[in-house]
PDB file of N, CA, C and O in Angstrom, chain B, residues numbered from 101:
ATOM      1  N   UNK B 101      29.592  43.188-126.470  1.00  0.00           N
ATOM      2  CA  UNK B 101      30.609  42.172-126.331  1.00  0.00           C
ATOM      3  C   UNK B 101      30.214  41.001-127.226  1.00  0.00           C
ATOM      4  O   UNK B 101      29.020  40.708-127.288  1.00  0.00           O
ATOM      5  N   UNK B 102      30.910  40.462-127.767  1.00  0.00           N
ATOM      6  CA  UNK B 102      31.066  39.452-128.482  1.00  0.00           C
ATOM      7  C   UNK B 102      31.706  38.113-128.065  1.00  0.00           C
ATOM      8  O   UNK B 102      31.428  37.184-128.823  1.00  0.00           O
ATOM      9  N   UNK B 103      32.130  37.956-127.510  1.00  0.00           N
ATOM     10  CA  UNK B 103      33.253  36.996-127.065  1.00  0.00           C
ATOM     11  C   UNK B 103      34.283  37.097-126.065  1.00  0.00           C
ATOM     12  O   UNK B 103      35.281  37.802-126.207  1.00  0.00           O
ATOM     13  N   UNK B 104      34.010  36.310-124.938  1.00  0.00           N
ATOM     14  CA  UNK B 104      35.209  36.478-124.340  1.00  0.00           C
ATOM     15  C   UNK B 104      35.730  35.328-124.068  1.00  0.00           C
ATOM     16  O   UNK B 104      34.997  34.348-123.933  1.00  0.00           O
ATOM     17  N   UNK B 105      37.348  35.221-123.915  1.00  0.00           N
ATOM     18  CA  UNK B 105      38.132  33.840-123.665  1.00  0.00           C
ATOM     19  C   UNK B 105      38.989  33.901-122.548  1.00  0.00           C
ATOM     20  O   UNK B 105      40.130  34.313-122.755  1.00  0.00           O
ATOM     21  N   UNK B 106      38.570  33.475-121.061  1.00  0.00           N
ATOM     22  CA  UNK B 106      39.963  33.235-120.274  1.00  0.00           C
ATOM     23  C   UNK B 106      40.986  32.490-120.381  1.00  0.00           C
ATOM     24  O   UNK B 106      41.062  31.268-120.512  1.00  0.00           O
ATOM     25  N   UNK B 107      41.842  33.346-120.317  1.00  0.00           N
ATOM     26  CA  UNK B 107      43.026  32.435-120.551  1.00  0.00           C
ATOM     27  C   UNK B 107      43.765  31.906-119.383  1.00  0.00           C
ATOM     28  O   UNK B 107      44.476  30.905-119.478  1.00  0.00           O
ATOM     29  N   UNK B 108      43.565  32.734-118.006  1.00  0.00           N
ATOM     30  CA  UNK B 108      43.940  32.115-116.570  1.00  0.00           C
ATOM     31  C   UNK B 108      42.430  32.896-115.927  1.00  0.00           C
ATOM     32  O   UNK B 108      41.741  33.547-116.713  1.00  0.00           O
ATOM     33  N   UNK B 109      42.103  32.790-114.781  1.00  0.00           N
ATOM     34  CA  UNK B 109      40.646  33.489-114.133  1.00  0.00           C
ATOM     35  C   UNK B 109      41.123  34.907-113.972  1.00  0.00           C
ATOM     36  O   UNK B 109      40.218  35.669-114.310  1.00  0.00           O
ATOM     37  N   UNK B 110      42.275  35.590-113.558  1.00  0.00           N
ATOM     38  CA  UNK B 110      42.536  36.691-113.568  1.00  0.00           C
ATOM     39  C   UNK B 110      42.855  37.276-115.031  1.00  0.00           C
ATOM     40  O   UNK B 110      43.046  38.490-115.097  1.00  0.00           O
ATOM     41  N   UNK B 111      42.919  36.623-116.037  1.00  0.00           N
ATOM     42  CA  UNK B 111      42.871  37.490-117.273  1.00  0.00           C
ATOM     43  C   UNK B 111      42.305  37.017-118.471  1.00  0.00           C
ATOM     44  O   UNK B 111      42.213  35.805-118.661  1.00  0.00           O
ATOM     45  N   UNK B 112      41.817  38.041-119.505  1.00  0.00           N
ATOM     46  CA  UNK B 112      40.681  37.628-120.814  1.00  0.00           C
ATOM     47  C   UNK B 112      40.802  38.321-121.428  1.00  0.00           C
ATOM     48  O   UNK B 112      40.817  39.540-121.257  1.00  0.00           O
ATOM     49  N   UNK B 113      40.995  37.357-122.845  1.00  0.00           N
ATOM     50  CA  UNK B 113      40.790  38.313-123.766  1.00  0.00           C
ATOM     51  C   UNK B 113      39.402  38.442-124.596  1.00  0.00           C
ATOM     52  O   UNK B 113      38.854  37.489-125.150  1.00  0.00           O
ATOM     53  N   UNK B 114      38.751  40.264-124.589  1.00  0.00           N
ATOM     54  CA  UNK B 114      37.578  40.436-125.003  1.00  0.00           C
ATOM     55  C   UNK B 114      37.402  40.639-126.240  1.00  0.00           C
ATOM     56  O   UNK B 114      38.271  41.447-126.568  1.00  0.00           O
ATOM     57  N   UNK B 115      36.858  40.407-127.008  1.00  0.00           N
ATOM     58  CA  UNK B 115      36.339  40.717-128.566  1.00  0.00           C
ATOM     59  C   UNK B 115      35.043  41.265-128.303  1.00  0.00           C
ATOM     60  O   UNK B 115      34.267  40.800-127.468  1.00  0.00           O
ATOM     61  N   UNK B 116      34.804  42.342-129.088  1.00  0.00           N
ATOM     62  CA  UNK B 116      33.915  43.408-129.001  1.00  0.00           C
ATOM     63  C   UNK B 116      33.555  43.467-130.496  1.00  0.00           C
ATOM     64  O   UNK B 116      34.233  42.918-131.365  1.00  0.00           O
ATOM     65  N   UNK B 117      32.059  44.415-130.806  1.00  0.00           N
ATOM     66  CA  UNK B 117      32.043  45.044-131.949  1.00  0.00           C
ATOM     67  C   UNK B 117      31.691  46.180-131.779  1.00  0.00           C
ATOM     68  O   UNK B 117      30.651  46.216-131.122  1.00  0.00           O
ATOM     69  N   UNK B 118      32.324  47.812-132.253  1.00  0.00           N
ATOM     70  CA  UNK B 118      31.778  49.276-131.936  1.00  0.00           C
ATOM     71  C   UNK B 118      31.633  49.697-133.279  1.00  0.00           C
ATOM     72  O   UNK B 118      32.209  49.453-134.339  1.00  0.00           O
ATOM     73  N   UNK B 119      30.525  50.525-132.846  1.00  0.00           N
ATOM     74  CA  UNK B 119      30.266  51.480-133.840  1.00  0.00           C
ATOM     75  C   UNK B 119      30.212  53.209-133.576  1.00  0.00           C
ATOM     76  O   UNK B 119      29.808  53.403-132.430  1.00  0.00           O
ATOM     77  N   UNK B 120      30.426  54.176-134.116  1.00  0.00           N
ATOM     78  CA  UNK B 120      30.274  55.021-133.409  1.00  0.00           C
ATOM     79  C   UNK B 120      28.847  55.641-133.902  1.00  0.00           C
ATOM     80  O   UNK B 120      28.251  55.538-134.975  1.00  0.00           O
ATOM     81  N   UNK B 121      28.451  56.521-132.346  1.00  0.00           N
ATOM     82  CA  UNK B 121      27.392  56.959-132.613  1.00  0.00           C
ATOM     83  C   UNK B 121      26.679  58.453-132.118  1.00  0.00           C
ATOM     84  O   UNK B 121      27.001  58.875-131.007  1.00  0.00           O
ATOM     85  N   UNK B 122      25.870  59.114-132.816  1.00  0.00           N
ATOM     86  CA  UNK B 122      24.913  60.296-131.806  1.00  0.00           C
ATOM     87  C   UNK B 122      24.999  59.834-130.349  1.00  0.00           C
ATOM     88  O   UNK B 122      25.245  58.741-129.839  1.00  0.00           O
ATOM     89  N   UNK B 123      24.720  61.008-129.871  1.00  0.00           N
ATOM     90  CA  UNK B 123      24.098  60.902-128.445  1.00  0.00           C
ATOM     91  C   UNK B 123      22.903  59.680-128.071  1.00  0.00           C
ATOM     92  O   UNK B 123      22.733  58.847-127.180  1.00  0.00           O
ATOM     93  N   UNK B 124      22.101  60.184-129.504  1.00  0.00           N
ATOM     94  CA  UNK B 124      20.596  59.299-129.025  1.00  0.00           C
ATOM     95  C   UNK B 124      20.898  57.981-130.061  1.00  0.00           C
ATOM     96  O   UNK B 124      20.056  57.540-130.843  1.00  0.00           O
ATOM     97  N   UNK B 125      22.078  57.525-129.923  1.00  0.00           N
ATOM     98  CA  UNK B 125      22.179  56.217-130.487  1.00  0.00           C
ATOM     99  C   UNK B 125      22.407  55.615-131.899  1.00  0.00           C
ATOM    100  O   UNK B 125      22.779  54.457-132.087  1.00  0.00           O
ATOM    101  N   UNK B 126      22.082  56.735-133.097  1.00  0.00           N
ATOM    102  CA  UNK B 126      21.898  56.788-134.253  1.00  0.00           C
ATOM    103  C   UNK B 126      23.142  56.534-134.868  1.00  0.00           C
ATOM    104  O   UNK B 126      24.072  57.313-134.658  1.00  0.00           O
ATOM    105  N   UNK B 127      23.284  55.564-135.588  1.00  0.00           N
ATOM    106  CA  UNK B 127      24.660  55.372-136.684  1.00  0.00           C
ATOM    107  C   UNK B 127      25.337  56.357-137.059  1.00  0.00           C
ATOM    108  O   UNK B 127      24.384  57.081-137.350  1.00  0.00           O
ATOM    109  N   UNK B 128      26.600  57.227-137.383  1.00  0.00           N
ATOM    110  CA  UNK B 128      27.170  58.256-138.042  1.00  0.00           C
ATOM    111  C   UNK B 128      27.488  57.605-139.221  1.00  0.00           C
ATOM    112  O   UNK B 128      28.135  56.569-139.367  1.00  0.00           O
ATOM    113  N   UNK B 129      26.740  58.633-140.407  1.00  0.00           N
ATOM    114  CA  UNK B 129      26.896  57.848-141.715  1.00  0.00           C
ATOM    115  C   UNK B 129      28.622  58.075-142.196  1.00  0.00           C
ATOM    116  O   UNK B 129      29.296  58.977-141.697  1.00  0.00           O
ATOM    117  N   UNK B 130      29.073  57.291-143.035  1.00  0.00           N
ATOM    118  CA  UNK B 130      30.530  57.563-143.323  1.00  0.00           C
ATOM    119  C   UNK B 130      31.612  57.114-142.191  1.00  0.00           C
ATOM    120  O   UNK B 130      32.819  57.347-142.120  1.00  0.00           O
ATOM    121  N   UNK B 131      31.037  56.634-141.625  1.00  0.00           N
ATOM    122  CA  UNK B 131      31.993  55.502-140.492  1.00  0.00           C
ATOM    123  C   UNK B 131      31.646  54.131-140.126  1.00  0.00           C
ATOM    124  O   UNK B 131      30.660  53.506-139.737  1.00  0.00           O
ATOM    125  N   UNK B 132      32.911  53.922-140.424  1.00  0.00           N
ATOM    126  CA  UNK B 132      32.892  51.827-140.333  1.00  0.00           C
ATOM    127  C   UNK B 132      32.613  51.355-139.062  1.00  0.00           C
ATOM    128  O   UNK B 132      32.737  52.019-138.033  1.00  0.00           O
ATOM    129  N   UNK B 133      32.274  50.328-139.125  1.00  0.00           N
ATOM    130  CA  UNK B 133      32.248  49.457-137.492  1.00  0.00           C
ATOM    131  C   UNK B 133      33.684  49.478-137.825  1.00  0.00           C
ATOM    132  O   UNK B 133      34.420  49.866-138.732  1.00  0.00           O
ATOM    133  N   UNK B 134      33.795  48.500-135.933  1.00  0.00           N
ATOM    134  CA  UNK B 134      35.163  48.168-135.276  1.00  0.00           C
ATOM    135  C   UNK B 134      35.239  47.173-134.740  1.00  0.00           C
ATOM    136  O   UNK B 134      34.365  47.089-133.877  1.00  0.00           O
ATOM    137  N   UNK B 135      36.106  45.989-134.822  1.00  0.00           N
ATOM    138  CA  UNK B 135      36.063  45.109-134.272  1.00  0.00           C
ATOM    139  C   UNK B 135      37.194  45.135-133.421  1.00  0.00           C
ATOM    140  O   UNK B 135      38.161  44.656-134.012  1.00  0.00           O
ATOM    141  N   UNK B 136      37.586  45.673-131.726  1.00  0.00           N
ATOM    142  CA  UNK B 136      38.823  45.660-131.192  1.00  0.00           C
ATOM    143  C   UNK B 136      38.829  44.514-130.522  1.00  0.00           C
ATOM    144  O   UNK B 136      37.715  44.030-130.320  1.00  0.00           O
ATOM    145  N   UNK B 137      39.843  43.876-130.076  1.00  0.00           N
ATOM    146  CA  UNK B 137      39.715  43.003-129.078  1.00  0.00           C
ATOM    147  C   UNK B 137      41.135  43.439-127.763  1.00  0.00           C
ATOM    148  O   UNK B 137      42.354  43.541-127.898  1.00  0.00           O
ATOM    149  N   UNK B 138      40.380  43.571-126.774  1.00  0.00           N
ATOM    150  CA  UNK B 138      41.140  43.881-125.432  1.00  0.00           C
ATOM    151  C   UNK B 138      41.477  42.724-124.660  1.00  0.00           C
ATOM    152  O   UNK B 138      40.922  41.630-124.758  1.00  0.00           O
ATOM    153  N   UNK B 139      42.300  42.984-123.984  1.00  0.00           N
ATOM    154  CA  UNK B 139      42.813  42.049-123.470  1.00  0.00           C
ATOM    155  C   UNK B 139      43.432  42.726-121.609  1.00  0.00           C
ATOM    156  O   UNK B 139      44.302  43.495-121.200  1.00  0.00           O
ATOM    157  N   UNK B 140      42.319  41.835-120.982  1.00  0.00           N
ATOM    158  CA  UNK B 140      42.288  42.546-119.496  1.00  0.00           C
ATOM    159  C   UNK B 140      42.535  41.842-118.250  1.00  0.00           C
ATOM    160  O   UNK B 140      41.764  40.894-118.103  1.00  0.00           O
ATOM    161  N   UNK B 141      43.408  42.017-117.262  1.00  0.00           N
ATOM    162  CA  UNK B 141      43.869  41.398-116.253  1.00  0.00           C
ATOM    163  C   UNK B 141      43.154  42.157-115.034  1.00  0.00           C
ATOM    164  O   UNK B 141      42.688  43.289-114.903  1.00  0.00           O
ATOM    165  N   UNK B 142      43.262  41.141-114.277  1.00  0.00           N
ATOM    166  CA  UNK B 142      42.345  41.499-112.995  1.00  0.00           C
ATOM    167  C   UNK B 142      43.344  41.494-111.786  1.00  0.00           C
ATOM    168  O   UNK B 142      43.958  40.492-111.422  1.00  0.00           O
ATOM    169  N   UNK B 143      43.425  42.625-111.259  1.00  0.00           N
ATOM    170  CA  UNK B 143      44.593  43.270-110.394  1.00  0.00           C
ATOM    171  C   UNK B 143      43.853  43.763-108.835  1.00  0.00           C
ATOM    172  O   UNK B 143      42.770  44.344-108.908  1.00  0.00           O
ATOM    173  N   UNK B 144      44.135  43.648-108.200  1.00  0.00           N
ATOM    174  CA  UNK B 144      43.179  43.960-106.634  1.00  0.00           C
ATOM    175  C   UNK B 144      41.846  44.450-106.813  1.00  0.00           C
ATOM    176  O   UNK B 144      41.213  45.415-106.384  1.00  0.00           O
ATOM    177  N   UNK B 145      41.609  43.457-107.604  1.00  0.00           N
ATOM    178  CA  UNK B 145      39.875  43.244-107.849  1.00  0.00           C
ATOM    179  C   UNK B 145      39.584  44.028-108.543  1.00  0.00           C
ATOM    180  O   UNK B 145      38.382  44.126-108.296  1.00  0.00           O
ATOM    181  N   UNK B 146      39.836  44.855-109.436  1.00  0.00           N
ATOM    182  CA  UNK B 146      39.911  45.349-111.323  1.00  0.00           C
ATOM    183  C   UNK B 146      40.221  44.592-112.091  1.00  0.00           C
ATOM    184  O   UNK B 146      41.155  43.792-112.040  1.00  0.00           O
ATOM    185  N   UNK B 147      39.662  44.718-112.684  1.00  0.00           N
ATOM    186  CA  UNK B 147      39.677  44.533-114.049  1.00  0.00           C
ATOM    187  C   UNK B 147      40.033  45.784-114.896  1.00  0.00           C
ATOM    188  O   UNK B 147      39.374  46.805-115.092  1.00  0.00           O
ATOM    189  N   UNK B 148      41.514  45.344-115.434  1.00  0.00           N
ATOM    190  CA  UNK B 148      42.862  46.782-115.645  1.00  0.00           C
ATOM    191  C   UNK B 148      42.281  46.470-117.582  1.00  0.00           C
ATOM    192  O   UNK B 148      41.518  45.550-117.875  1.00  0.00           O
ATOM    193  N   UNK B 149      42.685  47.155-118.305  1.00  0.00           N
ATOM    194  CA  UNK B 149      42.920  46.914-119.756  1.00  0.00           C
ATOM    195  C   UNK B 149      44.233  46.966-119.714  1.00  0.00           C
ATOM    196  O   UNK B 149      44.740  47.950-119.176  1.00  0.00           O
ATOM    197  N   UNK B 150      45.079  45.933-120.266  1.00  0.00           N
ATOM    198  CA  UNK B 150      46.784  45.643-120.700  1.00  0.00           C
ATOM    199  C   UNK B 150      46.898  45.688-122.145  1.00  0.00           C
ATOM    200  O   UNK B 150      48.015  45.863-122.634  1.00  0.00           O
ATOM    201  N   UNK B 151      45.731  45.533-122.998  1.00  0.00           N
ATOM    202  CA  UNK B 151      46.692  45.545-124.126  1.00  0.00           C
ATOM    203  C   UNK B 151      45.288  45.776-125.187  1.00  0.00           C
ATOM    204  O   UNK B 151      44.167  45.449-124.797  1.00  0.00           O
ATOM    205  N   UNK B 152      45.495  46.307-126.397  1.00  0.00           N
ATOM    206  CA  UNK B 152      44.239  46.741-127.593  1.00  0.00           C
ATOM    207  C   UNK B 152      44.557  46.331-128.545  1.00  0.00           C
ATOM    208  O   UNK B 152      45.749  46.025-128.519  1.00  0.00           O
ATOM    209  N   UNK B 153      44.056  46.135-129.502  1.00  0.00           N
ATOM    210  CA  UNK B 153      43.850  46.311-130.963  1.00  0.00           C
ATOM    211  C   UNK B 153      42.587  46.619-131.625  1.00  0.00           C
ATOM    212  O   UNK B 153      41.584  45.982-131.303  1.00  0.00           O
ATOM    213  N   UNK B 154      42.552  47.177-132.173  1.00  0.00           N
ATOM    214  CA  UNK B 154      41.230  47.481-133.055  1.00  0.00           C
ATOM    215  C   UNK B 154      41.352  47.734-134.650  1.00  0.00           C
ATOM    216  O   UNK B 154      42.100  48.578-135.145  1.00  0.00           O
ATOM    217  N   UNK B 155      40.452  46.824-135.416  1.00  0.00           N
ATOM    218  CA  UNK B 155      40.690  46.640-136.958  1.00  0.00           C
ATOM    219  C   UNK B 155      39.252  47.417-137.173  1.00  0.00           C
ATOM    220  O   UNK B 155      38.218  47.381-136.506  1.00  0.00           O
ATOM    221  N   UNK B 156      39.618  48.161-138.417  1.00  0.00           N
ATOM    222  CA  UNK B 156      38.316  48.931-139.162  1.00  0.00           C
ATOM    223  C   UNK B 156      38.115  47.619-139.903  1.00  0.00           C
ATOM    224  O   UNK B 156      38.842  46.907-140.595  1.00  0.00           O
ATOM    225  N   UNK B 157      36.477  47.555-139.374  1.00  0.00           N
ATOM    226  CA  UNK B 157      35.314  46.566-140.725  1.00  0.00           C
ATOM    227  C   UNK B 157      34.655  47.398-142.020  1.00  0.00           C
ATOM    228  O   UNK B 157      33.688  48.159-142.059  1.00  0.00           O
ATOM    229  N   UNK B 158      35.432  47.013-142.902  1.00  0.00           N
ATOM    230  CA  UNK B 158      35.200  47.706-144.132  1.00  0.00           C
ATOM    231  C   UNK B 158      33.883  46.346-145.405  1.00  0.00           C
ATOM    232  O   UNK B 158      34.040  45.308-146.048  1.00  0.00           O
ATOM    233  N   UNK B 159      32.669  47.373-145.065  1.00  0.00           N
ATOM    234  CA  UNK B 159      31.451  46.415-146.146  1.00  0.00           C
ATOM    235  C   UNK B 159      32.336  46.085-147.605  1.00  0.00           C
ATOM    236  O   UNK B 159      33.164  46.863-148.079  1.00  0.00           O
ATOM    237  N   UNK B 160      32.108  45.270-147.965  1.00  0.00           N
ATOM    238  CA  UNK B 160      32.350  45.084-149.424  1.00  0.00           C
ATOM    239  C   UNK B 160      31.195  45.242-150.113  1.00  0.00           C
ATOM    240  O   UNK B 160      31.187  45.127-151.339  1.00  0.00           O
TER     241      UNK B 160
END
């Protein structure tokens, strides 16, 4: 997690960074990070996911 911002106490939006990976943790070469940010409301004491985006981070 990277960041999170409430916007009322029952909901936030999260900014994350993923990468994908092996089992035992190891980078997969030929794939970008991800920066998604979710956005999650809290419903009879969950915390639901309502809404995604996720942008490919491309190195220059």
């Amino acid at each position: 997690m990277v960041h999170v911002l409430f916007i009322r106490p029952d909901v936030a939006a999260v900014k994350v960074r993923q990468r994908v990976v092996t089992l035992d943790r190891r980078p997969i070469e030929g794939l970008s990070e991800g920066s998604p940010l979710f956005v999650m409301a809290k419903e009879e004491g969950r915390w639901l996911l309502v809404a995604c985006q996720n942008t490919e981070v491309i190195d220059s």
